[in-house]
C-alpha positions in Angstrom: 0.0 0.0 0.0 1.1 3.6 -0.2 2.9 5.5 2.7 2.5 8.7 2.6 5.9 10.6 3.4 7.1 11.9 6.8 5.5 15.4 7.7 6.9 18.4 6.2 6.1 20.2 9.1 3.4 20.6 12.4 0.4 20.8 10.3 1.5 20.1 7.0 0.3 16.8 5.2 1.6 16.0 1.7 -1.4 16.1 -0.2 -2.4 12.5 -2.1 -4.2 11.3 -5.2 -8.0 9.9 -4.7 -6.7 6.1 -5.5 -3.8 7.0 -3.2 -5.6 7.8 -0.6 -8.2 5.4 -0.8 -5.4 2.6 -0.6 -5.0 3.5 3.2 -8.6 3.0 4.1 -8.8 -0.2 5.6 -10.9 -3.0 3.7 -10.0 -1.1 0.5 -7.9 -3.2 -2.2 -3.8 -3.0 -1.4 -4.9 -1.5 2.2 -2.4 -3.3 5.1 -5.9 -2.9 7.1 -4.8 -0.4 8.7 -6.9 1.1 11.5 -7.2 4.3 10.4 -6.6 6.8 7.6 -4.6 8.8 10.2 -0.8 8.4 10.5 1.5 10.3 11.9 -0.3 12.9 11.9 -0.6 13.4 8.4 -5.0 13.6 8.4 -5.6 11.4 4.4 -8.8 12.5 4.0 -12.4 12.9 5.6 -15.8 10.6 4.8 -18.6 12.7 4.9 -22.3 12.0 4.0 -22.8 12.8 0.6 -25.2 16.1 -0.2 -27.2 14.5 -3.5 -28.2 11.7 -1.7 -25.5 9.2 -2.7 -22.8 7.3 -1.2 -20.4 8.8 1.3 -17.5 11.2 -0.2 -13.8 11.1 0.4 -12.4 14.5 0.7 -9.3 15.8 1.1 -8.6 17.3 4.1 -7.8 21.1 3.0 -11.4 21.1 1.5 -13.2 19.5 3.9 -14.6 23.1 5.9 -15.5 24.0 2.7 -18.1 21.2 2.0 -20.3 21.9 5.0 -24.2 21.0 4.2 -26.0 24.2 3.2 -28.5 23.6 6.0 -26.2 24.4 8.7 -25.8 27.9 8.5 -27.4 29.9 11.6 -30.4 30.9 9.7 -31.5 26.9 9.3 -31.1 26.3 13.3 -33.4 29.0 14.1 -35.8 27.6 11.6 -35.4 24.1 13.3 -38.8 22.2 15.2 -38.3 22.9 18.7 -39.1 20.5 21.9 -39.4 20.4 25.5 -38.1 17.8 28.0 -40.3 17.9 31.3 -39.1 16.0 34.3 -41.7 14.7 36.7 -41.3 16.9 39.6 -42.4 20.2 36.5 -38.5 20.9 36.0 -39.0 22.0 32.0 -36.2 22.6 29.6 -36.5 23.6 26.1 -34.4 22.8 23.4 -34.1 22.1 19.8 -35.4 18.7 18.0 -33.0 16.2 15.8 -33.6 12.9 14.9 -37.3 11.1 15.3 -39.8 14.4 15.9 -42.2 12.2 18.1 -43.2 12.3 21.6 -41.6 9.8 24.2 -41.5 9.1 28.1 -39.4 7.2 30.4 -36.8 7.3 32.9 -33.9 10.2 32.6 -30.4 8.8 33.0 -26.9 10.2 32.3 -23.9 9.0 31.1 -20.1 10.8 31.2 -18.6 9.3 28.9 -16.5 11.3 26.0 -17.0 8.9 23.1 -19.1 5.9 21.9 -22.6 7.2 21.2 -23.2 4.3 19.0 -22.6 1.8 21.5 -24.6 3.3 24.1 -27.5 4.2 22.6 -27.3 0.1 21.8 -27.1 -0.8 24.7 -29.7 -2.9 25.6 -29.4 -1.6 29.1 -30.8 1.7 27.9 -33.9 0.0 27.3 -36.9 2.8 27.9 -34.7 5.8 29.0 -34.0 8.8 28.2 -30.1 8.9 28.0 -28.6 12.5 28.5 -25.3 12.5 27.6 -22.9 15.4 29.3 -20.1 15.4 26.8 -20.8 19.0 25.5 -20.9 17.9 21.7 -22.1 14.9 20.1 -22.8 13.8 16.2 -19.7 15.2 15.1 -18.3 12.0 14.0 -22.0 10.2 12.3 -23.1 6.8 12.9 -20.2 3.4 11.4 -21.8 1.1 8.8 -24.8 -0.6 10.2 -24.3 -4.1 8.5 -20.7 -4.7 9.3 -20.2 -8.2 11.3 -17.7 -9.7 13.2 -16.0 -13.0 12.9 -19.0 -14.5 15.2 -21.9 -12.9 13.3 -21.9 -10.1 15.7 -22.3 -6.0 14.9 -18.8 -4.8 14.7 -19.1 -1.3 15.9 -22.8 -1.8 18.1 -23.7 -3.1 21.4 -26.7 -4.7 19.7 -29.0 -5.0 16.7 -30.8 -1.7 17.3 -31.4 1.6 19.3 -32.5 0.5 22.5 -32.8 4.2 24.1 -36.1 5.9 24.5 -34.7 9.1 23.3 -31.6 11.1 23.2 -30.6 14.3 24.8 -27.6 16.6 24.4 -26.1 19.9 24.8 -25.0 20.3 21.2 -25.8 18.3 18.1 -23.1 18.5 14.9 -25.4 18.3 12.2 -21.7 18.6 10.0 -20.2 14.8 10.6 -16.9 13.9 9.4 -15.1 10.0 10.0 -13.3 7.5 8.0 -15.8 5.3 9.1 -19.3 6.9 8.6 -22.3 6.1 6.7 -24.7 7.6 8.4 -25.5 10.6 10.3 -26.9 10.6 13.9 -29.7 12.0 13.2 -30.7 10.2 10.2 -29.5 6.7 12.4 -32.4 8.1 15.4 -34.8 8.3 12.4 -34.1 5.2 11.2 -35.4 3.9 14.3 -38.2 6.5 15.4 -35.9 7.7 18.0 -36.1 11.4 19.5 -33.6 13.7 19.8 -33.2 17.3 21.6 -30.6 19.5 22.2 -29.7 22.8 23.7 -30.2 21.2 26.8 -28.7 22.4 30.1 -26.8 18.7 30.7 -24.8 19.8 33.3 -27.4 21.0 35.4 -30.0 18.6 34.2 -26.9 16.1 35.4 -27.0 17.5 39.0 -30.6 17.9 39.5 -30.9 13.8 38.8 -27.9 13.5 41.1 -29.4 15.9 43.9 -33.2 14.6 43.3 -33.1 11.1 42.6 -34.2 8.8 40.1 -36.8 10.9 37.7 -39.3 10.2 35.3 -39.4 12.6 32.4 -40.9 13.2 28.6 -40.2 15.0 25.5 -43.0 16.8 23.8 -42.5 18.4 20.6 -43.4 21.8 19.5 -47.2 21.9 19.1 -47.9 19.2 21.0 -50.2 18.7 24.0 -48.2 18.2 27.3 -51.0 15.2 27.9 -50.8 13.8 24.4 -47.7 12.3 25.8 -48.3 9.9 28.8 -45.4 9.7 31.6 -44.5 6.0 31.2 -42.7 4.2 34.0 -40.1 1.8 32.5 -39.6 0.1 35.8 -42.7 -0.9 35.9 -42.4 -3.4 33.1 -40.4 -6.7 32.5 -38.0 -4.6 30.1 -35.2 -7.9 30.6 -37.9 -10.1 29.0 -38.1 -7.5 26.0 -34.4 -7.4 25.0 -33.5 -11.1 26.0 -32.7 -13.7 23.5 -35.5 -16.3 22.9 -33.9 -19.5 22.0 -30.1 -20.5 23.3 -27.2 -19.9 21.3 -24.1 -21.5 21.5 -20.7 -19.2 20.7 -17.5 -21.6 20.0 -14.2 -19.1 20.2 -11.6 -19.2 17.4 -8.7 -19.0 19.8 -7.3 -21.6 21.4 -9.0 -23.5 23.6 -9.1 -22.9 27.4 -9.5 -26.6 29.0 -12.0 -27.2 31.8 -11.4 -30.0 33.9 -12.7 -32.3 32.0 -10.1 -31.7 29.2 -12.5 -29.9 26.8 -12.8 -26.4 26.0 -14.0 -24.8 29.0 -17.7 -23.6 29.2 -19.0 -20.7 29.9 -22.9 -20.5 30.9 -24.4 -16.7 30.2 -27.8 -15.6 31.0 -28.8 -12.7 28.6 -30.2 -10.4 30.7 -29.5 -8.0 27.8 -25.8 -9.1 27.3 -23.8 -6.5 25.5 -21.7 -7.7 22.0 -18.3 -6.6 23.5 -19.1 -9.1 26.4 -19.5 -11.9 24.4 -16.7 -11.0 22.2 -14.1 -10.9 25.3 -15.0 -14.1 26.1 -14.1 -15.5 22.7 -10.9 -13.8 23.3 -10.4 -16.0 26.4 -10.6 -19.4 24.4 -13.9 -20.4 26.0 -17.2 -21.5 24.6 -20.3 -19.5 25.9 -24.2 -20.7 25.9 -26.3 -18.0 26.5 -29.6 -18.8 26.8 -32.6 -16.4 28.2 -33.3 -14.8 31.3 -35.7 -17.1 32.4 -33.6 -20.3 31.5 -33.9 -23.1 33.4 -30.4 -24.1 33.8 -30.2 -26.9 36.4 -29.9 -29.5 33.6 -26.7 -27.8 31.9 -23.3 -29.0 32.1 -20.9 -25.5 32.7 -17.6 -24.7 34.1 -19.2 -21.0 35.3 -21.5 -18.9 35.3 -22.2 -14.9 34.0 -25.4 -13.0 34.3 -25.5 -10.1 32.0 -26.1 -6.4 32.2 -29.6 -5.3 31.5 -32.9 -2.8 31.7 -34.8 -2.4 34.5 -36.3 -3.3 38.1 -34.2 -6.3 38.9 -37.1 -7.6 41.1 -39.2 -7.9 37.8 -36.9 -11.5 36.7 -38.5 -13.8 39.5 -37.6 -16.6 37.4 -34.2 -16.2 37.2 -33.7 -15.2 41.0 -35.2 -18.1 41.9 -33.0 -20.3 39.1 -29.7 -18.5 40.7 -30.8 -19.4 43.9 -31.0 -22.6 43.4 -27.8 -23.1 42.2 -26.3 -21.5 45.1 -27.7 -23.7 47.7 -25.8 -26.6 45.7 -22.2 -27.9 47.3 -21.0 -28.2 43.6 -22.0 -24.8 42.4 -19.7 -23.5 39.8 -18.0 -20.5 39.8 -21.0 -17.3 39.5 -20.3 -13.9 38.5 -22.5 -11.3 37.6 -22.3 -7.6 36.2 -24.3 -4.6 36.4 -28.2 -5.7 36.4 -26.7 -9.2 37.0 -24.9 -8.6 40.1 -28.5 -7.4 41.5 -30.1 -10.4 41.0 -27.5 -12.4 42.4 -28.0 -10.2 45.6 -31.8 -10.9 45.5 -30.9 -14.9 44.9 -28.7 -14.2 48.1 -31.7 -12.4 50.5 -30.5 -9.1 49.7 -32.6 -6.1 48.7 -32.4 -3.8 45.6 -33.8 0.3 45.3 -33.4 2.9 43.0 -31.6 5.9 43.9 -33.5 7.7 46.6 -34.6 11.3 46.8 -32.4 13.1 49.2 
């Protein structure tokens, strides 16, 4: 493939042909699959959505602030739909809409983290929330191809198959994305899915009053729409593990080399999909193990397994009876493998135990 040459200076990249270029992208033809079309500094060029409705365009990096979309002048943002978000307790703020312009409820949640929109907003954990963000811009780098898989069938850059957030809210949306990777905007991705957006939103302090309040219910009503038209939904209140939980078992056989139980064989792993995330199952076929997940309300007792995980997921942990009840079981056996559990799965594993769960209180 071709190397561009050493830097001229802080800055300065030697500018490259089109088929030059293009030869650094990984998965293109004479690539070294190379994880990105930045090296050394020198920036090869910048995939942005086209503007006529084709596929994405490659330009070079010098003409890239030149090929903003004629809609995001400032003129276009004042013109844009507006929306509310309403907390339960009347705290109201108004921002702008992007993505799905529909009307949603659920629980308000936030997340710090700098990077990885896509994989949140996948999440199946985010199941029936409203996830608030508090990195002060997001979008500016689009949505990755949506039917890329992995070596195990898996979505390469996703959590999951789909959006599983109720809605989406931000302090500042970059309708202009630019990423070697991208094929889609943000936006367009949330529409794909009837997913709601807003920003101009406050997150800091919207942050801090779920920190100082509690756990809050909240909606997002668009511009023109009754308050009422949009009933305050309680997520909690519903078996949301059942709704993102696999249906039939499914076996995952790593291409690394085998871990041995102590039975000589490949060692395996037993995971109940509580609304297991893609890079969970993918570290575990780093590890050399085979891993059976099966669903949340598997009965397990008959299943030969060197350990056990119970997966991250949505929800009131006290709603998955079935699988408290499997868990503790299993613990009141002498023999009982090894038992881990993360997140949503660690919960249940207290409850199995005689522990008690709760949301986080009002002060």
């Amino acid at each position: 493939a071709t190397r561009p040459p050493p830097s001229r200076g802080k800055g300065d990249a030697t500018p490259l042909s089109p088929s030059s270029r293009n030869s650094l992208l990984p998965g293109t033809p004479g690539s070294n699959h190379l994880s990105s079309p930045v090296l050394h500094g020198n920036k090869l060029g910048c995939k942005r959505p086209s503007f006529d409705g084709g596929s994405p365009q490659m330009l070079p990096p010098r003409k890239v602030l030149a090929a903003k979309r004629a809609k995001t002048d400032i003129t276009s943002e004042l013109e844009q739909q507006r929306a509310t978000l309403i907390l339960a307790d009347g705290t109201r703020w108004e921002g702008v809409a992007f993505g799905a312009k529909v009307g949603v409820a659920g629980e308000v949640v936030f997340n710090t983290a700098m990077v990885g929109y896509p994989e949140s907003l996948t999440d199946p954990s985010y199941r029936g929330q409203l996830l608030c963000l508090t990195y002060p811009m997001i979008g500016n780098y689009g949505v990755p191809d949506l039917d890329s898989r992995d070596d195990i069938g898996l979505p390469t850059f996703f959590e999951s198959e789909k959006i599983h957030a109720t809605a989406l809210i931000v302090a500042e949306y970059s309708h202009d994305a630019c990423h070697w990777n991208l094929t889609h905007t943000l936006s367009d991705w949330l529409k794909q899915h009837n997913v709601p957006g807003i920003y101009g939103i406050d997150t800091r302090a919207l942050t801090k009053h779920i920190r100082e309040q509690g756990a809050m219910l909240g909606k997002i009503v668009p511009a023109g729409a009754a308050e009422s038209s949009v009933p305050q939904v309680n997520p909690n209140d519903l078996n949301l593990v059942a709704e993102v939980s696999l249906k039939e078992p499914r076996l995952f056989v790593s291409h690394a080399p085998p871990r041995q139980g102590k039975d000589g064989k490949r060692m395996r792993i037993l995971a109940i999909d509580c609304g297991i995330k893609a890079n969970i199952i993918r570290y575990f076929m780093s590890k050399g193990v085979e891993l059976l997940l099966v669903p949340w309300d598997y009965d397990f007792s008959g299943e030969a397994f060197d350990g056990l995980f119970i997966s991250n997921g949505p929800g009131d942990p006290t709603q998955c009876q079935k699988t408290i009840g499997h868990l503790r079981a299993l613990l009141e056996r002498a023999d009982a493998p090894p038992v881990f559990g993360i997140c949503l799965g660690n919960q249940l594993l207290a409850l199995a135990a005689g522990c008690t769960t709760s949301c986080s209180p009002s002060p």
